[in-house]
C-alpha positions in Angstrom: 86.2 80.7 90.8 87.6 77.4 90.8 85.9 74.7 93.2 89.3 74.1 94.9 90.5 77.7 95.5 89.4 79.3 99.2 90.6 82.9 99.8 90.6 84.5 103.5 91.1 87.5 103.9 91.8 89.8 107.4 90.6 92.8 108.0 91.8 95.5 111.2 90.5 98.4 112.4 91.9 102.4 112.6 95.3 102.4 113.0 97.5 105.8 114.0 100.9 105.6 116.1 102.1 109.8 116.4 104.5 108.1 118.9 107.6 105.6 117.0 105.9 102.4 116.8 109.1 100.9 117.9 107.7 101.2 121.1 104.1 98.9 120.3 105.5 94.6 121.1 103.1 93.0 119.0 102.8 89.1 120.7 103.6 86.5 118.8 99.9 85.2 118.3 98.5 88.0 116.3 101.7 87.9 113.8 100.6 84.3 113.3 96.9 85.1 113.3 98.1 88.0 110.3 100.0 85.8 108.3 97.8 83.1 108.0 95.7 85.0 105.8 96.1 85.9 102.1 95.7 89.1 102.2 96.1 91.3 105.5 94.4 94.9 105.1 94.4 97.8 107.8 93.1 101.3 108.0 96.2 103.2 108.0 93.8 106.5 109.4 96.1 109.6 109.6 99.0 110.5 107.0 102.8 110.7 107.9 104.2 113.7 108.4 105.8 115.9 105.3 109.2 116.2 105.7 109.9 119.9 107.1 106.8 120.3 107.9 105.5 121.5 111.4 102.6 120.0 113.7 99.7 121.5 113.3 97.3 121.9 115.9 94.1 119.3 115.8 95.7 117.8 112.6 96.6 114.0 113.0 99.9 112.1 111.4 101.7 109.2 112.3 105.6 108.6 113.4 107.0 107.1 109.5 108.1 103.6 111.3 104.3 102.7 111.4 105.1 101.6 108.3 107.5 99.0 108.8 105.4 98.4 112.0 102.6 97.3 110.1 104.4 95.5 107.1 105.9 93.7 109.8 103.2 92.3 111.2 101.8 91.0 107.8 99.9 93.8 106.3 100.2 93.8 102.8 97.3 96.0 102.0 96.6 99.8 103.6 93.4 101.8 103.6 93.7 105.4 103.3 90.2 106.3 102.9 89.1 108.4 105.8 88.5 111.5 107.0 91.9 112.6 108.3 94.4 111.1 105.2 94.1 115.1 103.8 95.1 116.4 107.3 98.3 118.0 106.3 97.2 118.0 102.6 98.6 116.5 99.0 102.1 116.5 100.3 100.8 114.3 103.4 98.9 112.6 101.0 101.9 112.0 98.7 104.6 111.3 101.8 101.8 108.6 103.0 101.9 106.8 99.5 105.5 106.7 98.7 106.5 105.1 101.9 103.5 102.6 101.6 104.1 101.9 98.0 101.5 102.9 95.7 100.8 99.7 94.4 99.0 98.5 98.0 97.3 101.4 98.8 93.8 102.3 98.0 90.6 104.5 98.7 92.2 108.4 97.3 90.8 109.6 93.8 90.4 111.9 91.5 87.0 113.3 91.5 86.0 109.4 90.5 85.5 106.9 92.9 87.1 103.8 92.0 87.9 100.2 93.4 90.8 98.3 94.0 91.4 94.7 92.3 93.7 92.1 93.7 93.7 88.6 92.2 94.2 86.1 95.1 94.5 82.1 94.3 93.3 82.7 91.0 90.1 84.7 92.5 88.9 88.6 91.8 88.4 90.8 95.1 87.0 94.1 94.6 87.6 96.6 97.3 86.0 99.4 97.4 86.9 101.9 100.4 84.2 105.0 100.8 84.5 107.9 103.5 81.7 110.0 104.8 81.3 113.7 103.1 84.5 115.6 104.9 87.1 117.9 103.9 88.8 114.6 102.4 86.1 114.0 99.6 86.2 117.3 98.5 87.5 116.7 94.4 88.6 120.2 94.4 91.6 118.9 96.3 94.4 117.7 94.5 93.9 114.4 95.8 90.3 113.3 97.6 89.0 110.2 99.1 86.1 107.9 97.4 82.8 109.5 98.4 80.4 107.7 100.2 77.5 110.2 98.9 78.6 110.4 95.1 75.9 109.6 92.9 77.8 107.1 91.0 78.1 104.2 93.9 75.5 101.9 92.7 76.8 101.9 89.3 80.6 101.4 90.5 79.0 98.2 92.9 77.8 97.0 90.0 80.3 97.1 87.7 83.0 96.2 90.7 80.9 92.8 90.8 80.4 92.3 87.0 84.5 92.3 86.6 85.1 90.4 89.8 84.1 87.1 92.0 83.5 89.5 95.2 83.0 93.0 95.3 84.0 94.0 99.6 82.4 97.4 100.1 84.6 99.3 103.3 82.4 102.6 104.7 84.7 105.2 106.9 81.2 106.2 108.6 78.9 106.2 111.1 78.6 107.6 114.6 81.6 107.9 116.7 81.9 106.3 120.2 78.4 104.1 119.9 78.1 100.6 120.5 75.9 100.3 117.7 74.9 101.5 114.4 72.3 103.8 113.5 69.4 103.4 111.4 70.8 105.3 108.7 73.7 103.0 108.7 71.7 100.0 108.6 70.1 100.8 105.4 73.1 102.2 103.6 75.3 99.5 104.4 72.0 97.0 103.3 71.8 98.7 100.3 75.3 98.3 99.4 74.3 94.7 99.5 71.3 94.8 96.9 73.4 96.6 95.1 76.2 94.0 94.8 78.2 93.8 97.6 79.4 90.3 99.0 80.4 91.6 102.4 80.7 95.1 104.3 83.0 96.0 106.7 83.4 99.1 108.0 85.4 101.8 110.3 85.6 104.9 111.7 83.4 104.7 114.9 86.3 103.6 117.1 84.8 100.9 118.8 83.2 97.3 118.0 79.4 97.8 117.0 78.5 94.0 115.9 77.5 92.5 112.8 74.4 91.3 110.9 73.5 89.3 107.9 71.5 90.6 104.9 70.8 88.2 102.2 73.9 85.8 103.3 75.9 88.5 103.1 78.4 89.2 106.2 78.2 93.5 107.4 80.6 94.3 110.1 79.8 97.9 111.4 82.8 98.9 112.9 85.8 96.8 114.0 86.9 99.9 116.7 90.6 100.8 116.9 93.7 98.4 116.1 96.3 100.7 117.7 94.8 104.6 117.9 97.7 107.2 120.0 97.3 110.2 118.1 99.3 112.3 120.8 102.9 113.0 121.8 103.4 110.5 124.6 102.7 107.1 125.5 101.1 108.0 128.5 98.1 109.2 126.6 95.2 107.4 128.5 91.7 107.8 126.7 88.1 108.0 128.5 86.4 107.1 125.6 84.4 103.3 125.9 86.1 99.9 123.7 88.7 102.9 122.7 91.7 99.9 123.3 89.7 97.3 122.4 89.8 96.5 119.0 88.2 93.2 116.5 89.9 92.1 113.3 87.8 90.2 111.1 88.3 87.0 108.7 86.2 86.3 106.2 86.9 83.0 104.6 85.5 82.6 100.1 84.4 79.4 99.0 82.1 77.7 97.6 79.7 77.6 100.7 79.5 80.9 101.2 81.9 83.5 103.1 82.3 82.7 106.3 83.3 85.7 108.9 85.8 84.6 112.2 86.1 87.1 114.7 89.7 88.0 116.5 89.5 90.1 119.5 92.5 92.8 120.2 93.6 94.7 123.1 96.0 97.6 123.2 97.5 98.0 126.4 98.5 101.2 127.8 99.8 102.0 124.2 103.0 99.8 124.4 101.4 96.3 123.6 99.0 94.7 121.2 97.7 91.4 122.1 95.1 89.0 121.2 92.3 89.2 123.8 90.8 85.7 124.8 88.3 87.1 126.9 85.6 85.8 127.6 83.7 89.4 128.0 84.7 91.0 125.1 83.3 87.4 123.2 79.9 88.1 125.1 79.8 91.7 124.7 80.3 91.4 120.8 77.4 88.5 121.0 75.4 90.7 122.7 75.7 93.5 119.8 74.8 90.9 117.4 71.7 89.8 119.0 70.6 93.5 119.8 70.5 93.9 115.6 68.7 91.1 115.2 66.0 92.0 117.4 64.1 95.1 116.7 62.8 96.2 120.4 66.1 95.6 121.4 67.4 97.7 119.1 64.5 100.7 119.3 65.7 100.4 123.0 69.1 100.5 123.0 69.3 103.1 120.5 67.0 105.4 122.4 69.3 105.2 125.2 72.5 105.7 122.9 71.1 108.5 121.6 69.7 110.2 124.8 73.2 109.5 126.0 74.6 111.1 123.1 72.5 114.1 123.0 73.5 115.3 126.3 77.0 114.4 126.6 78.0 115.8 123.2 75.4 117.6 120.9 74.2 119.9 123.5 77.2 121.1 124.8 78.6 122.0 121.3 75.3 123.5 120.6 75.7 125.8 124.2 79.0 126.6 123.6 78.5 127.6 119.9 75.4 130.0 121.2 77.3 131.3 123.8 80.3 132.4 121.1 77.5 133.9 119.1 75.8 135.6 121.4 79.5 137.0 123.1 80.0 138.1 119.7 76.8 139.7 118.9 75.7 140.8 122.3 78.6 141.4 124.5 77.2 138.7 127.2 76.5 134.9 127.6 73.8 133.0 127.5 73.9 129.7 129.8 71.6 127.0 128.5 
């Protein structure tokens, strides 16, 4: 890389408008914040619609003017690797790419799981997008997302980096609704790292869970939801915590290092996205930040995430599965 050229890049969360995104006013200080990158990328999370095709029930899709929505704003760049891009199959899959334009898309393969170049200001970026094991990464579909668990990652990292300047690793994974990540995700995102990766940043959780350095290099968890209305009304109001609060990150390349800058987002009530200058959501993301790099803090906090968790989710869906079994089986239910 040459000792004068600097590349920033922007990154923003899970985006899904089922409503027309005609509707969403964007202010005028996150267009400017978009543009002023190089290169603006965005989970596009859910596929558009087939033409003639139905709604189907607990399937997601998005209205087809989130595209001109996006590109609007200054997106230039769309991730389709996630869990619900296969949601109304290859001709969702197809529908999505055509209106994107192949050439800016990235993340679907063919049983492979392969990167994405772009050369920016005369520099390499390697993206590679990965989703957790779903219906999506199954390769006996005829399209499938870049596995997370295929046995072939470390090798792909390291090849990404060997043909490259930066190799930017982007996990669909981790636990949904949890202000931070878990073990698991510590180490596989770390690993990702020894393995070659310059920076991690990762989605799918829908909501901020801070970031961490490992050997210099930048991991952002999650960066929670740019603009997430998955139903058939703007009046849709979610329970679910940070769900309209939303953090894109900037990483700036140079010589010194890559440097990360955090931009806070809010979606309100589903008809506006704004930058948020808050001073809480700047505190509560600090406060994520220093729970990672303190290990008590951590132990703590993620013993009473996961107590939380365990009761307000997993044992629930484990009663009501062993009540459907034993209706079935018995005739009568068991209450747990």
């Amino acid at each position: 890389m040459s000792s004068n050229n600097r590349v920033t890049l922007l990154f923003a969360g899970d985006f899904c408008s089922r409503p027309s995104a005609t509707n969403i006013k964007a202010d005028t200080e996150l267009k400017s914040i978009i543009a002023d990158s190089d290169l603006a990328v965005v989970n596009f999370e859910t596929p558009l619609l087939p033409t003639g095709t139905a709604p189907i029930d607990r399937k997601f899709f998005q209205h087809h003017d989130s595209v001109g929505f996006l590109k609007g704003l200054g997106f230039s760049l769309f991730n389709i690797c996630n869990n619900h891009i296969l949601d109304y199959g290859s001709r969702g899959v197809i529908e999505t790419i055509n209106q994107l334009g192949k050439n800016v898309v990235m993340g679907i393969s063919a049983e492979k799981v392969v990167p994405y170049y772009k050369i920016i200001n005369g520099v390499k970026i390697a993206f590679l997008p990965l989703c957790y094991d779903s219906y999506a990464t199954d390769f006996r579909n005829e399209y499938c997302v870049n596995s997370i668990s295929s046995s072939s990652i470390q090798d792909v990292i390291a090849e990404a980096k060997q043909n490259s300047d930066y190799v930017i690793v982007m996990p669909h994974d981790g636990v949904e609704y949890i202000k931070i990540p878990t073990p698991h995700i510590r180490r596989l995102y770390k690993q990702f790292v020894d393995w070659g990766a310059s920076a991690v940043v990762a989605t799918h959780p829908h909501c901020i869970q801070g970031m961490e350095r490992y050997k210099n290099a930048p991991i952002i968890y999650s960066t929670g939801n740019l603009f997430f209305n998955s139903k058939n009304t703007l009046d849709f109001v979610s329970d679910l915590p940070g769900w309209y609060n939303g953090m894109m990150i900037k990483l700036s390349f140079g010589n010194d290092g890559i440097e990360p800058e955090w931009i806070f987002t809010k979606n309100i009530r589903n008809r506006e996205l704004v930058v948020d200058h808050s001073d809480d959501r700047a505190e509560y993301f600090y406060g994520l930040c220093d729970i990672l790099s303190d290990d008590k803090k951590y132990e703590d906090v993620l013993n009473e995430v996961m107590e939380r968790l365990l009761y307000n989710k997993y044992l629930p869906a484990i009663n009501c599965l062993y009540r459907i079994q034993l209706r079935s089986k018995r005739g009568w239910i068991f209450l747990l």
